[in-house]
Backbone as ProteinMPNN parsed JSONL, in Angstrom:
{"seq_chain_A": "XXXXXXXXXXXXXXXXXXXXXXXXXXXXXXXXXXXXXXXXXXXXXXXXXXXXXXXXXXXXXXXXXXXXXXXXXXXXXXXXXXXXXXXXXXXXXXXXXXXXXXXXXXXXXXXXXXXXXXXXXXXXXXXXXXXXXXXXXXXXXXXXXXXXXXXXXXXXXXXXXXXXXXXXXXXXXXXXXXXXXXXXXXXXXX", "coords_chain_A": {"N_chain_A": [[100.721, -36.141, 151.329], [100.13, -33.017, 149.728], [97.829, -31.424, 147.324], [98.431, -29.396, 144.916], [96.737, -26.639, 143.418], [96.494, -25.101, 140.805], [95.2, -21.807, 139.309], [93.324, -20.99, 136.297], [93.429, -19.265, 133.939], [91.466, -17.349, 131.92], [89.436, -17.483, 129.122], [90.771, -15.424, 126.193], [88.252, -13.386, 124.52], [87.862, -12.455, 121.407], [86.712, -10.089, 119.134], [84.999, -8.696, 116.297], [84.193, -5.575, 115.017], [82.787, -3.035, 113.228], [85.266, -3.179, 111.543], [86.99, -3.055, 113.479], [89.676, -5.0, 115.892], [88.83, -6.717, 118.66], [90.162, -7.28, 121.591], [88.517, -9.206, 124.556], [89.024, -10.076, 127.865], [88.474, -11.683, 130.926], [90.029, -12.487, 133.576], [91.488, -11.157, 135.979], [93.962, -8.557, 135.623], [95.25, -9.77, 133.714], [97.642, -10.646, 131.262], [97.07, -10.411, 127.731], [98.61, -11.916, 125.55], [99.021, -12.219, 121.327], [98.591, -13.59, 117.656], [98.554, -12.578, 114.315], [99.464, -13.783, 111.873], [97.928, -16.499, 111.967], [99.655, -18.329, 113.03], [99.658, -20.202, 116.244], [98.9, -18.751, 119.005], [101.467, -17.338, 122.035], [103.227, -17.103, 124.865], [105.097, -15.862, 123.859], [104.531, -14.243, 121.938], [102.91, -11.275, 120.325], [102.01, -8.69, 122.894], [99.084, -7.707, 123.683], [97.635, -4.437, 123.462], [95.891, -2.466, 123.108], [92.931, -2.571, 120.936], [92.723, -2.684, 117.16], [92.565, -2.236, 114.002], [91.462, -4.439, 111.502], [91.439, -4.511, 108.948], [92.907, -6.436, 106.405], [93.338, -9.225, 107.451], [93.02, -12.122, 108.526], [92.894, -14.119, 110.416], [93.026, -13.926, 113.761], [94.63, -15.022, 116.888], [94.665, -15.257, 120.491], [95.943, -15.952, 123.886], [95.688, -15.451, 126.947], [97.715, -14.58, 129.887], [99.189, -14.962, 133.011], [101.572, -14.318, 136.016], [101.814, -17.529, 138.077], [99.584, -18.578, 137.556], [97.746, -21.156, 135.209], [98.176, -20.941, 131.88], [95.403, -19.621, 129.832], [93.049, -21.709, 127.581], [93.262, -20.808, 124.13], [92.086, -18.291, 122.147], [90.219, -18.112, 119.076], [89.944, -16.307, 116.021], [88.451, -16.664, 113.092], [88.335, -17.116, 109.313], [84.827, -18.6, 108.681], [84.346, -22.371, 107.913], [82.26, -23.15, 105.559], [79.689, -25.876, 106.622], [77.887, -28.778, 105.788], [77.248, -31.144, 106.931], [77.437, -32.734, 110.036], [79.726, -34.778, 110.039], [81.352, -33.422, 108.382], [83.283, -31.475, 110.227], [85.478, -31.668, 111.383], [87.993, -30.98, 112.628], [88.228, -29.712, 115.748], [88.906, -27.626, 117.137], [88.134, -25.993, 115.56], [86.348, -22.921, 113.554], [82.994, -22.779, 112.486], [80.516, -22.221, 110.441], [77.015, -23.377, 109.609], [75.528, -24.194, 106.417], [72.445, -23.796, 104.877], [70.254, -26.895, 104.916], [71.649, -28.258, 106.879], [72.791, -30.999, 108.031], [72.841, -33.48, 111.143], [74.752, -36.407, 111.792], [76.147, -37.493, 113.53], [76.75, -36.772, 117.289], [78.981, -33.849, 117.89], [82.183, -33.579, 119.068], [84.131, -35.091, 122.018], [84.515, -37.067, 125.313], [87.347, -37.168, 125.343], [88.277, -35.835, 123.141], [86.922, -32.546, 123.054], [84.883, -30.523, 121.893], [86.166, -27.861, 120.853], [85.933, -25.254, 119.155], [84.142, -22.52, 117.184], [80.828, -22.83, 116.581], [78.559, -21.683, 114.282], [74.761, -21.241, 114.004], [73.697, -19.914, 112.249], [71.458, -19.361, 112.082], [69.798, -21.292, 110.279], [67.428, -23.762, 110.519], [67.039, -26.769, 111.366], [66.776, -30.85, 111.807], [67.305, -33.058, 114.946], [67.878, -36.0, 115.78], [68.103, -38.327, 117.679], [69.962, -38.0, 118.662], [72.414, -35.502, 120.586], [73.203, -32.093, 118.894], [76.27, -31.474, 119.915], [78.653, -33.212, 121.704], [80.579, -33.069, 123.777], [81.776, -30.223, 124.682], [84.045, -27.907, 125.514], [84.719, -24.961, 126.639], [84.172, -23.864, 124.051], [82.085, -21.812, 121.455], [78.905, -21.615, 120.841], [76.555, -20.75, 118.742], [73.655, -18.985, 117.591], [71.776, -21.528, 116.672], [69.272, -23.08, 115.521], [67.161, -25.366, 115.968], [64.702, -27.048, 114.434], [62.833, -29.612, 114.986], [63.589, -31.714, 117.738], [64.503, -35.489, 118.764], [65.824, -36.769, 120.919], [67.412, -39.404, 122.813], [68.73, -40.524, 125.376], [72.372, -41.601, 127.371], [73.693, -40.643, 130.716], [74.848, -37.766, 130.883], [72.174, -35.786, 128.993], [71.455, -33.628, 126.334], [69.879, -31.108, 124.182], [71.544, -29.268, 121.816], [73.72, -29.718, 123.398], [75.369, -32.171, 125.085], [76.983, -31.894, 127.291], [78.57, -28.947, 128.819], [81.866, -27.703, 129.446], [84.66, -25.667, 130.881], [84.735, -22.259, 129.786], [82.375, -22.434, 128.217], [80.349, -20.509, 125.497], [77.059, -20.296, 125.343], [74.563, -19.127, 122.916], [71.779, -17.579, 121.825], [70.267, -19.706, 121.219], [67.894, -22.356, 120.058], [65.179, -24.379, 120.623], [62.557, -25.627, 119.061], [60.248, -27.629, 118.815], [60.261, -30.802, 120.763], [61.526, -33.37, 122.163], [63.435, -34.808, 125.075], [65.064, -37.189, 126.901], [66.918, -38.713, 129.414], [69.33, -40.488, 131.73], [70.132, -38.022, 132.874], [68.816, -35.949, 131.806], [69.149, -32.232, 130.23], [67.723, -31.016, 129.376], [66.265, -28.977, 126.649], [67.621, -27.53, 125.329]], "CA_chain_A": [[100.929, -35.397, 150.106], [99.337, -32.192, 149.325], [97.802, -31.126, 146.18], [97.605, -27.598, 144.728], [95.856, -26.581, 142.033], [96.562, -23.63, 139.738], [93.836, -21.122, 139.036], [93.162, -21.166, 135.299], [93.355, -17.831, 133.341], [89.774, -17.377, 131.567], [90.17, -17.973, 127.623], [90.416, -14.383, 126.31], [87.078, -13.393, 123.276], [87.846, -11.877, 120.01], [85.462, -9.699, 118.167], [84.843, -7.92, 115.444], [82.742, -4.54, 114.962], [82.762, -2.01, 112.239], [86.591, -3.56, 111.115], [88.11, -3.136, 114.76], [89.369, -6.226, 116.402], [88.609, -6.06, 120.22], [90.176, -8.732, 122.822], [89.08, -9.062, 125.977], [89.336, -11.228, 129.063], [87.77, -11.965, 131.969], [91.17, -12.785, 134.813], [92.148, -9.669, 136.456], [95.368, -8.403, 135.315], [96.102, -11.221, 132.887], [98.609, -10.12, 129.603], [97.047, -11.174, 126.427], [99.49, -12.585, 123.811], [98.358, -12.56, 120.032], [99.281, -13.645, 116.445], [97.803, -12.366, 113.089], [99.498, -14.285, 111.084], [97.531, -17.438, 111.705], [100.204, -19.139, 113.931], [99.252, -20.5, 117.693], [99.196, -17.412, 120.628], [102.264, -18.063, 122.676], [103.965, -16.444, 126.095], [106.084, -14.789, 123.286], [103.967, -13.791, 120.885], [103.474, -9.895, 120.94], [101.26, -8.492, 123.888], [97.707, -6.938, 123.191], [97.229, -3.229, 124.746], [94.479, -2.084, 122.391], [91.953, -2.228, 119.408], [93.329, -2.522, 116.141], [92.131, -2.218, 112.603], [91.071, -5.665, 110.85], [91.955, -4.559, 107.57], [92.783, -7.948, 105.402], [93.948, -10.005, 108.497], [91.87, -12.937, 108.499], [93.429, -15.086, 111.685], [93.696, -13.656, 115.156], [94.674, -15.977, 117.78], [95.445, -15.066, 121.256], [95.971, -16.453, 125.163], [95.573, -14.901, 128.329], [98.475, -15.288, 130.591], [99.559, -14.609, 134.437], [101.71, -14.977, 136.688], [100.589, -18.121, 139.083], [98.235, -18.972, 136.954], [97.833, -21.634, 134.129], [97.907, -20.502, 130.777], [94.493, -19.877, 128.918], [93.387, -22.168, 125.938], [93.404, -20.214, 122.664], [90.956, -18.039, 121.235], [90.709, -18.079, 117.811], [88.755, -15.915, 115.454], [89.124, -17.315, 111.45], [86.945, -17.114, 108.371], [83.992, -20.098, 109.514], [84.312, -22.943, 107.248], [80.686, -23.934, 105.768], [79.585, -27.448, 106.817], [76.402, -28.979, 105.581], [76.734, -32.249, 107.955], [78.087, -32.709, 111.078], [80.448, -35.133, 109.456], [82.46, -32.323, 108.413], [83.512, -31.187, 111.362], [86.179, -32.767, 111.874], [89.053, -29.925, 113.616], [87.857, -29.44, 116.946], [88.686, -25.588, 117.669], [87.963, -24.613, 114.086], [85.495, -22.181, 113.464], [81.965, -23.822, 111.512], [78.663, -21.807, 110.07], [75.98, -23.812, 109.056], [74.541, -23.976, 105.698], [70.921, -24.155, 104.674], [70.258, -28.185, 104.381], [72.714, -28.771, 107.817], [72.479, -32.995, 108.793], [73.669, -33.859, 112.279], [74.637, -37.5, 111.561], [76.606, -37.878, 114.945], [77.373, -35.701, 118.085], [80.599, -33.12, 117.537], [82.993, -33.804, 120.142], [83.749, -36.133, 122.731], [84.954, -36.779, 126.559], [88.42, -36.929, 124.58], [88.75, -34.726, 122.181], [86.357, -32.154, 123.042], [84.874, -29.714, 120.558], [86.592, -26.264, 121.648], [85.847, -23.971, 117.892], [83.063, -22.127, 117.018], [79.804, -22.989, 115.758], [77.346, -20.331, 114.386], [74.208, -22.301, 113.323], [73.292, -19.201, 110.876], [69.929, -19.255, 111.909], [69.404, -22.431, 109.531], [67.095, -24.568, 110.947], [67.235, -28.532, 111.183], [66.166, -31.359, 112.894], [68.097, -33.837, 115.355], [66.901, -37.298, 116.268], [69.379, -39.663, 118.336], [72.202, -37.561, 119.61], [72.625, -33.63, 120.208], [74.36, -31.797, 117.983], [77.575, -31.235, 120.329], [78.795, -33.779, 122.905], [81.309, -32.54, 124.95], [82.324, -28.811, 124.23], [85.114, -26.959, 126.297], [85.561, -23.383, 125.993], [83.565, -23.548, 122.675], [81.225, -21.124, 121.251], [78.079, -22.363, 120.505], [75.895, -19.612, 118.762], [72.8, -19.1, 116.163], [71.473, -22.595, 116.324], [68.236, -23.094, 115.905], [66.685, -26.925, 116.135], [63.421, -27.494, 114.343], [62.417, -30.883, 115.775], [64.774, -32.85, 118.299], [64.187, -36.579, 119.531], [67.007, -36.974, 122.539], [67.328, -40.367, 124.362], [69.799, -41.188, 125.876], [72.733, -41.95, 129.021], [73.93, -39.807, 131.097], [74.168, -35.938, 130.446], [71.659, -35.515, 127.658], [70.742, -32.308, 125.939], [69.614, -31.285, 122.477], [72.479, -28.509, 121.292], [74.757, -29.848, 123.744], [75.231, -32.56, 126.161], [78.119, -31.338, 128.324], [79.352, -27.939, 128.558], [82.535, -27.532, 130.18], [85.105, -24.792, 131.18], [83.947, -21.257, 129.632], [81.626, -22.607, 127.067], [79.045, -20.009, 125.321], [76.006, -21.119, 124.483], [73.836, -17.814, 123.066], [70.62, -16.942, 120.47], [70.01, -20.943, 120.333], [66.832, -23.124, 120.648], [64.678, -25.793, 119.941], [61.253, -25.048, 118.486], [59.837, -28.351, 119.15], [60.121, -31.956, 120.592], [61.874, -33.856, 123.475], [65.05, -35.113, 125.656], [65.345, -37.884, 127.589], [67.9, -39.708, 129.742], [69.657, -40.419, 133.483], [70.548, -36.402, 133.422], [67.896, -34.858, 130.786], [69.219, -30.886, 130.611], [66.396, -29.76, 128.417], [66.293, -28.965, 125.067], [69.012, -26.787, 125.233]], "C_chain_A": [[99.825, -34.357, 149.981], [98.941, -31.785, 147.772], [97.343, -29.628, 146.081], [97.481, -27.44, 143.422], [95.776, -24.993, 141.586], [95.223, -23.031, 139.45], [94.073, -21.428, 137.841], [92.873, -19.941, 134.542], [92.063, -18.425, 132.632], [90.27, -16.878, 129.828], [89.144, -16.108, 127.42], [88.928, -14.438, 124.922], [87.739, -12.364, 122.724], [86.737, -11.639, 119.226], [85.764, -8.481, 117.115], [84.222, -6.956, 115.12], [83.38, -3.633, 114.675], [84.454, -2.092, 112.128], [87.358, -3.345, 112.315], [87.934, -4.338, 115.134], [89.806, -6.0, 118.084], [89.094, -7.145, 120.925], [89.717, -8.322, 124.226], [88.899, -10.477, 126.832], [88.535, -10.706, 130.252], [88.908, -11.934, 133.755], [91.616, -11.248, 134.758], [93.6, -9.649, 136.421], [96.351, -9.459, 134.86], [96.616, -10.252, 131.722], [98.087, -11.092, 128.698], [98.01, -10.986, 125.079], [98.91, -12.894, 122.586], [99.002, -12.527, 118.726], [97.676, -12.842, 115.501], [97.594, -12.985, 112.028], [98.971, -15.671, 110.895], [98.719, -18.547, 112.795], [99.815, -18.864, 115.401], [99.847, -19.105, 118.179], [100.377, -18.26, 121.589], [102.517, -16.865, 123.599], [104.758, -15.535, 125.127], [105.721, -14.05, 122.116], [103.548, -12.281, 121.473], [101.947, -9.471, 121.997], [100.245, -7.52, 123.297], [97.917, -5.633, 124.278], [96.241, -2.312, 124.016], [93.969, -2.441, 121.432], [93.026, -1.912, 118.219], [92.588, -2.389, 114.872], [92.127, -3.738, 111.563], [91.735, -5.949, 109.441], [91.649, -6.155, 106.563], [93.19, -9.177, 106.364], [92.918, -11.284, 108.966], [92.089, -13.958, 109.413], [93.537, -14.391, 112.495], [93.02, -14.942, 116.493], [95.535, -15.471, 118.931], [94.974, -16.056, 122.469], [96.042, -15.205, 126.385], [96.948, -15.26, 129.477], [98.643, -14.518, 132.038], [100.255, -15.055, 135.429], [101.126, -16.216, 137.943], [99.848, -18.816, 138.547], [98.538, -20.3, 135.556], [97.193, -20.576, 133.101], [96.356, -20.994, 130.002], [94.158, -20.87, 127.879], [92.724, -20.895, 124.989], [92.241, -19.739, 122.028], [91.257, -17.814, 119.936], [89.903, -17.497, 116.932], [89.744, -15.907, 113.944], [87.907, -17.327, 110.895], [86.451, -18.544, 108.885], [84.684, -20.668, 108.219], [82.456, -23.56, 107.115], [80.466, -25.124, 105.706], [78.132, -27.689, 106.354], [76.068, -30.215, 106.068], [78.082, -32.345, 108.753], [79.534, -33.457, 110.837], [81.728, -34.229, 108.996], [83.192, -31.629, 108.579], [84.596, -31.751, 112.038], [87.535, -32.109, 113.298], [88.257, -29.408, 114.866], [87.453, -28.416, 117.604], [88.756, -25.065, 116.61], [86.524, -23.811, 113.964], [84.171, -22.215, 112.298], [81.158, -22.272, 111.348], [78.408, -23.328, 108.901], [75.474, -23.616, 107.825], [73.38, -24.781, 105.487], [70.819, -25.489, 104.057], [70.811, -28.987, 105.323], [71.988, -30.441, 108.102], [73.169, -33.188, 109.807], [73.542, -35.618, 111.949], [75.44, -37.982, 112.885], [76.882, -36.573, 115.403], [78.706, -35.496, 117.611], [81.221, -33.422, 118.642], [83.253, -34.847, 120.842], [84.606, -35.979, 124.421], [86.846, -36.765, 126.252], [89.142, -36.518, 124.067], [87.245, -33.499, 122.419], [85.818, -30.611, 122.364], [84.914, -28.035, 121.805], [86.666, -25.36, 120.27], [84.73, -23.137, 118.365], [82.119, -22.741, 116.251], [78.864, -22.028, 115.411], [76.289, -21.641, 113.428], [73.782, -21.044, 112.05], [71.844, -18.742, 110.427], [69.316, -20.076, 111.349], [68.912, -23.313, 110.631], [67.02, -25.774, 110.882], [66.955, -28.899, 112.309], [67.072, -32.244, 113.21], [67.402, -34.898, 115.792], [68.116, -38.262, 116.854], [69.983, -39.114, 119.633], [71.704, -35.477, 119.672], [73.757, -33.135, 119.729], [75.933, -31.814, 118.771], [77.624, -32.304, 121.359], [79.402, -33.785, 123.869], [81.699, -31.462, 124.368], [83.286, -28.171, 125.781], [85.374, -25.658, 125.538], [85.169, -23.049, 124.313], [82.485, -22.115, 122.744], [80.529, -21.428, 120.507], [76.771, -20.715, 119.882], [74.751, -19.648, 117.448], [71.711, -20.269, 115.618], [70.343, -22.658, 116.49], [67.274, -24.789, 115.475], [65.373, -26.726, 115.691], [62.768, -28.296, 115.034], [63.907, -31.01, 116.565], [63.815, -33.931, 118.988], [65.444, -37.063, 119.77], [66.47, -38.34, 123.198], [68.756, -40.872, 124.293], [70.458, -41.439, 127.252], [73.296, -40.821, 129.426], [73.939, -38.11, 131.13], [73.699, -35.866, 129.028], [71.1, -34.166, 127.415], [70.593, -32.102, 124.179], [70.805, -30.486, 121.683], [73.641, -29.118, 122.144], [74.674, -30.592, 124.727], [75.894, -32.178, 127.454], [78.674, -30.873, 128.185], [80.589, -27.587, 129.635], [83.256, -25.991, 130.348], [84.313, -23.342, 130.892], [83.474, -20.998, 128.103], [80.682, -21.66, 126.895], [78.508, -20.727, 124.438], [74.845, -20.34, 124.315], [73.14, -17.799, 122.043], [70.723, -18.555, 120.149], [68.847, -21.206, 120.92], [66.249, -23.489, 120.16], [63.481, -25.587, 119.889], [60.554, -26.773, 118.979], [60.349, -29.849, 119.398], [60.853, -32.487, 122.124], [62.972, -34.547, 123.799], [64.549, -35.498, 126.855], [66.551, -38.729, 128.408], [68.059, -39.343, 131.261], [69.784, -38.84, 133.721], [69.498, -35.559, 132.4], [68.452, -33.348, 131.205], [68.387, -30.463, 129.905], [67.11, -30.059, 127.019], [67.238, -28.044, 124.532], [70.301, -27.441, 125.829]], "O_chain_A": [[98.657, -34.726, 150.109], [99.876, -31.854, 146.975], [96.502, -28.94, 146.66], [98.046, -28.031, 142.501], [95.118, -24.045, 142.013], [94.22, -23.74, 139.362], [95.032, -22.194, 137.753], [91.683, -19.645, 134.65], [91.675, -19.591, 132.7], [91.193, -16.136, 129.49], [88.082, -15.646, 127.836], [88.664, -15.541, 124.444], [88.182, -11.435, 123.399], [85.971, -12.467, 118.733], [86.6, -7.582, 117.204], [83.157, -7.411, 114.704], [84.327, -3.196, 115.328], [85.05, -1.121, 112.595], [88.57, -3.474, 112.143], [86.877, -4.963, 115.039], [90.741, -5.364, 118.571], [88.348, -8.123, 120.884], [90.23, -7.451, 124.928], [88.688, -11.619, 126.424], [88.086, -9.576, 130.44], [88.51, -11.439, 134.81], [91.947, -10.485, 133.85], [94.346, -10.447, 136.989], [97.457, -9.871, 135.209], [96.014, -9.238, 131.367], [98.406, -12.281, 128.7], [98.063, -10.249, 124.094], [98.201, -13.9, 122.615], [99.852, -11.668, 118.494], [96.495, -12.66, 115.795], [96.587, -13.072, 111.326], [99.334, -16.245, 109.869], [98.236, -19.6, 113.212], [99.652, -17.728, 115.845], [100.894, -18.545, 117.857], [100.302, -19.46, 121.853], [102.128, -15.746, 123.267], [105.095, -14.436, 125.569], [106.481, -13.36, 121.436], [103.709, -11.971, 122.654], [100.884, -10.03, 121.728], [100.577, -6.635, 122.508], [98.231, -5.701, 125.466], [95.873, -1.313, 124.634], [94.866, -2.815, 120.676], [93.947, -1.1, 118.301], [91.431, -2.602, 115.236], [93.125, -3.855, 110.852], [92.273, -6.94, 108.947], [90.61, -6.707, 106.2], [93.357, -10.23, 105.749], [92.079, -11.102, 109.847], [91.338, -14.911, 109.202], [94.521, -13.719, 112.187], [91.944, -15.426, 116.842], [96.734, -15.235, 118.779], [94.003, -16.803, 122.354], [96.605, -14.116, 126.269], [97.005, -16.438, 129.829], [98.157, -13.389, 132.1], [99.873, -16.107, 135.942], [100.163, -15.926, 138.653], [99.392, -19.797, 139.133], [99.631, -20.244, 134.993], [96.269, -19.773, 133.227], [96.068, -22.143, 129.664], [95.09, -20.98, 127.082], [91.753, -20.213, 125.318], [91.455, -20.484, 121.442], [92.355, -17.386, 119.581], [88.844, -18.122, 116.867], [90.876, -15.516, 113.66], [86.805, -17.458, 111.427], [87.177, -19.425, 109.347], [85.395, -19.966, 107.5], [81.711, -24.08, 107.945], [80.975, -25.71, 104.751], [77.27, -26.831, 106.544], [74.928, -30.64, 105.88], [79.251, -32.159, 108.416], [80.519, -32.912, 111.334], [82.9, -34.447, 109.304], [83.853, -31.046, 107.72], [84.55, -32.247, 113.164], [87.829, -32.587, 114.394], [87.554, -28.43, 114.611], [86.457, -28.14, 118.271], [89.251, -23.956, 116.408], [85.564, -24.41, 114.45], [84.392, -21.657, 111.223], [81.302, -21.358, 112.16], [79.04, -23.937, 108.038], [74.723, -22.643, 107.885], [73.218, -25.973, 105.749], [71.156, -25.588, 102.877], [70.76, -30.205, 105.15], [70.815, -30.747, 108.318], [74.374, -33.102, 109.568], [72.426, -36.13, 111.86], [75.167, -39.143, 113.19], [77.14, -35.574, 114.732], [79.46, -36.337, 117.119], [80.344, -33.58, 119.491], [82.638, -35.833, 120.436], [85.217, -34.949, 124.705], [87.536, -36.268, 127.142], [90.365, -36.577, 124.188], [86.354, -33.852, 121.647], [86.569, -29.64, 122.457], [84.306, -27.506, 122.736], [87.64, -24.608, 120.301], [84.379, -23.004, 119.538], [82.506, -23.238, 115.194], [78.294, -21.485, 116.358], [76.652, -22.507, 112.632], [73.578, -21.467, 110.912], [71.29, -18.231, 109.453], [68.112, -20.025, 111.6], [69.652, -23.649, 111.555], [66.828, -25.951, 109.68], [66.831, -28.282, 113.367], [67.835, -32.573, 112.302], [66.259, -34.712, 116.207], [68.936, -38.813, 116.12], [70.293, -39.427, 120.782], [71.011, -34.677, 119.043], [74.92, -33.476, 119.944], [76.832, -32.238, 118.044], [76.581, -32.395, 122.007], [79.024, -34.378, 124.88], [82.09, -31.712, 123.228], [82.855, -28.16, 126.934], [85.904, -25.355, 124.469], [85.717, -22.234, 123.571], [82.168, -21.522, 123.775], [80.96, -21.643, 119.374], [76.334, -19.87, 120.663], [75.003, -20.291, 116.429], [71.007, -20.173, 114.612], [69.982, -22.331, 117.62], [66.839, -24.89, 114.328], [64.673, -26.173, 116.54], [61.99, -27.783, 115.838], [64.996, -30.58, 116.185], [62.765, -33.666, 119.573], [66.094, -37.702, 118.943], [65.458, -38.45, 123.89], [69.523, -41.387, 123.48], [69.741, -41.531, 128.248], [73.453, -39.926, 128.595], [72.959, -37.423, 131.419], [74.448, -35.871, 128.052], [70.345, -33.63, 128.226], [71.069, -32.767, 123.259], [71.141, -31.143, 120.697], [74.716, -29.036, 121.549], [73.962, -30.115, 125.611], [75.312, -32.181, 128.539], [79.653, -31.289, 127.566], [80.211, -27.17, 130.73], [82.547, -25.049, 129.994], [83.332, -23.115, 131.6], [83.757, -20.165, 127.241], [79.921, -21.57, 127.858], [78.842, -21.386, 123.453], [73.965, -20.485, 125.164], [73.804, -18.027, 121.031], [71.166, -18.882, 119.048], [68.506, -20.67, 121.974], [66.325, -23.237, 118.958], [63.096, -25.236, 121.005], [60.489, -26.621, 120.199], [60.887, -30.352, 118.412], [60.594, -31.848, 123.144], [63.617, -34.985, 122.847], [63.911, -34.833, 127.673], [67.116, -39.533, 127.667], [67.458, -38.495, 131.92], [69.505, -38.441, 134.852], [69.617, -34.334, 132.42], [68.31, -33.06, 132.393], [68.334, -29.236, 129.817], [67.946, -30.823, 126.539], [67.521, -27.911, 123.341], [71.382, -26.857, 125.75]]}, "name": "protein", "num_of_chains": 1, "seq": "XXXXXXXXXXXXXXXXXXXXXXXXXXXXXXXXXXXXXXXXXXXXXXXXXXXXXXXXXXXXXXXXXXXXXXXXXXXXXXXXXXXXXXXXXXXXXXXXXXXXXXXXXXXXXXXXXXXXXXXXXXXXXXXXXXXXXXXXXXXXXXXXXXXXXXXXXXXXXXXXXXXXXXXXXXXXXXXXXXXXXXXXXXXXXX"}
């Protein structure tokens, strides 16, 4: 028996700057599909071919697609929701900021359900002691976070913002001002 294995289109990014909304992608000569209205990006949803105007449109969600290829997962750009403990957190690929007072009372994610939203930490600083804030992330965006203290021990892949980043996770403008991470895989304090 042979096995073959599909390439994986590269999850497209959505941004915002001075009210234009910009997609792009990474897979050469992939078609990105996108909604406005807040419903899932689909193969039939209408095809991106430029920059648009933001206006009042407060959901865009698209995919990357190609022949050959597996279909992208879903970028999604949505007003954040503000969390003030990790607890709160409960939607996976929803889109978080941080407010001033944040409590990590357990890691976000897991080898399961793995946290694929956004997080912006907001620049709000806090401290972690146990666990790191994220524990398995796929294809998340991890951004803004900034760790006062952390005390990290633990098994296998340990890190302080994130233990295990998978597919095309960012992880940008974060870091840990003081303290330490331990375990069988220590990645730092990042």
């Amino acid at each position: 028996v042979t096995t073959y294995y599909l390439p994986v289109c590269e999850k497209p990014s959505i941004s915002v700057s001075w009210g234009t909304v910009t997609i792009t992608y990474a897979t050469e000569d992939a078609t990105i599909h996108y909604t406005i209205d807040g419903s899932p990006a689909t193969s039939d949803s209408p095809v991106y071919t430029e920059a648009f105007t933001k206006g009042s449109i407060s959901t865009v969600r698209a995919i990357a697609t190609k022949g050959g290829y597996i279909t992208s997962s879903e970028a999604v750009l949505m007003p954040p929701t503000e969390v003030s403990s990790s607890s709160q957190i409960t939607n996976m690929s929803g889109n978080y900021i941080l407010a001033e007072g944040f409590t990590s009372s357990a890691a976000i994610g897991s080898p399961s359900d793995p946290f694929t939203g956004t997080i912006d930490g907001n620049y709000k600083a806090f401290s972690l002691s146990g666990h790191a804030l994220i524990d398995v992330a796929d294809g998340a965006t991890i951004k803004n976070i900034m760790i006062s203290s952390a005390s990290i021990d633990g098994s296998g892949d340990v890190g302080a913002i994130v233990n295990t980043a998978k597919g095309d996770t960012k992880i940008y403008n974060c870091g840990v001002l003081s303290g330490s991470v331990s375990g069988d895989n220590a990645g730092g304090l990042v």
